[in-house]
C-alpha atoms as a printed R data frame, in Angstrom:
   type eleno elety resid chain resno      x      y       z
1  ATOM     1    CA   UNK     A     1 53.916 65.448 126.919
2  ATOM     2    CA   UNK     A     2 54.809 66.837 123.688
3  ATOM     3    CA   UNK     A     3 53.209 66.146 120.837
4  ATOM     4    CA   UNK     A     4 55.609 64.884 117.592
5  ATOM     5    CA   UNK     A     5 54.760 65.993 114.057
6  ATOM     6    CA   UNK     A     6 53.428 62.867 112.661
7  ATOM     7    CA   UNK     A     7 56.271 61.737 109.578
8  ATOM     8    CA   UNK     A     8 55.804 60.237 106.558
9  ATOM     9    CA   UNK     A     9 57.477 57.087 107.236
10 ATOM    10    CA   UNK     A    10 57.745 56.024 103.747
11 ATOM    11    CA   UNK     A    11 59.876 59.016 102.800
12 ATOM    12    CA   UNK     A    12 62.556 58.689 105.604
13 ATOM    13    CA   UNK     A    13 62.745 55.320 104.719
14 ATOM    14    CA   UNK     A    14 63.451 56.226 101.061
15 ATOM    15    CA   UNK     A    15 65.582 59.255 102.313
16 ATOM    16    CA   UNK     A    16 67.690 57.146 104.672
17 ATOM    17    CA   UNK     A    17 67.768 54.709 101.661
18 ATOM    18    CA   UNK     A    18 69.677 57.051  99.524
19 ATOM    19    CA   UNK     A    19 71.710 57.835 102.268
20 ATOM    20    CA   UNK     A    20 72.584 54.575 102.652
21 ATOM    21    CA   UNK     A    21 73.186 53.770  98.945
22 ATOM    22    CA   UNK     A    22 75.428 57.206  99.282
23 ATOM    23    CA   UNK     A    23 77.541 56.014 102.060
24 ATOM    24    CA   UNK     A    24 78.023 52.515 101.440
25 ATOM    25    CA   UNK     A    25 81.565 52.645 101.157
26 ATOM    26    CA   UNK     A    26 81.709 53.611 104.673
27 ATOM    27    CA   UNK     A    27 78.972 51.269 105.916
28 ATOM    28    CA   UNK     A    28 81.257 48.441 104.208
29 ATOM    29    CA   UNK     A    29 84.513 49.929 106.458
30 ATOM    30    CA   UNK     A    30 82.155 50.118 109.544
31 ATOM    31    CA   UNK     A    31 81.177 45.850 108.643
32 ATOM    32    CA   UNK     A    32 85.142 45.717 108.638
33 ATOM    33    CA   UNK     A    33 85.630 47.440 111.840
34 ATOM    34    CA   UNK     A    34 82.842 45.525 114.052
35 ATOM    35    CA   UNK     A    35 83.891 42.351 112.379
36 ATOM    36    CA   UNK     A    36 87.190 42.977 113.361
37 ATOM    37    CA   UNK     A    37 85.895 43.812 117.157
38 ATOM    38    CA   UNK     A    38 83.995 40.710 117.300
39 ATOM    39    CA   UNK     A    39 87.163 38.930 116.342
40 ATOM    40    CA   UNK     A    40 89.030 40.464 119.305
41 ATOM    41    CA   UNK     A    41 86.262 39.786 121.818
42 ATOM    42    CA   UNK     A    42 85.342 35.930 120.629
43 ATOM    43    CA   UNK     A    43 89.524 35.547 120.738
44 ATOM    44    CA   UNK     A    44 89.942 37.248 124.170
């Protein structure tokens, strides 16, 4: 088995947390959109 570099968990969480901050505009649409899916499967 391979080994994995061992990561510094408390920078990808900051790095993910600027990429979140960065992109929330398009984690807000992607809220929209799976609201709107769970719309169509609770009405189906």
């Amino acid at each position: 088995t391979q080994r994995l570099p061992q990561f510094d968990h408390q920078k990808i969480a900051q790095s993910v947390g600027g990429i979140v901050l960065v992109q929330c505009p398009l984690l807000q649409l992607i809220g929209m959109l799976r609201e709107h899916y769970n719309a169509l499967t609770i009405s189906r």
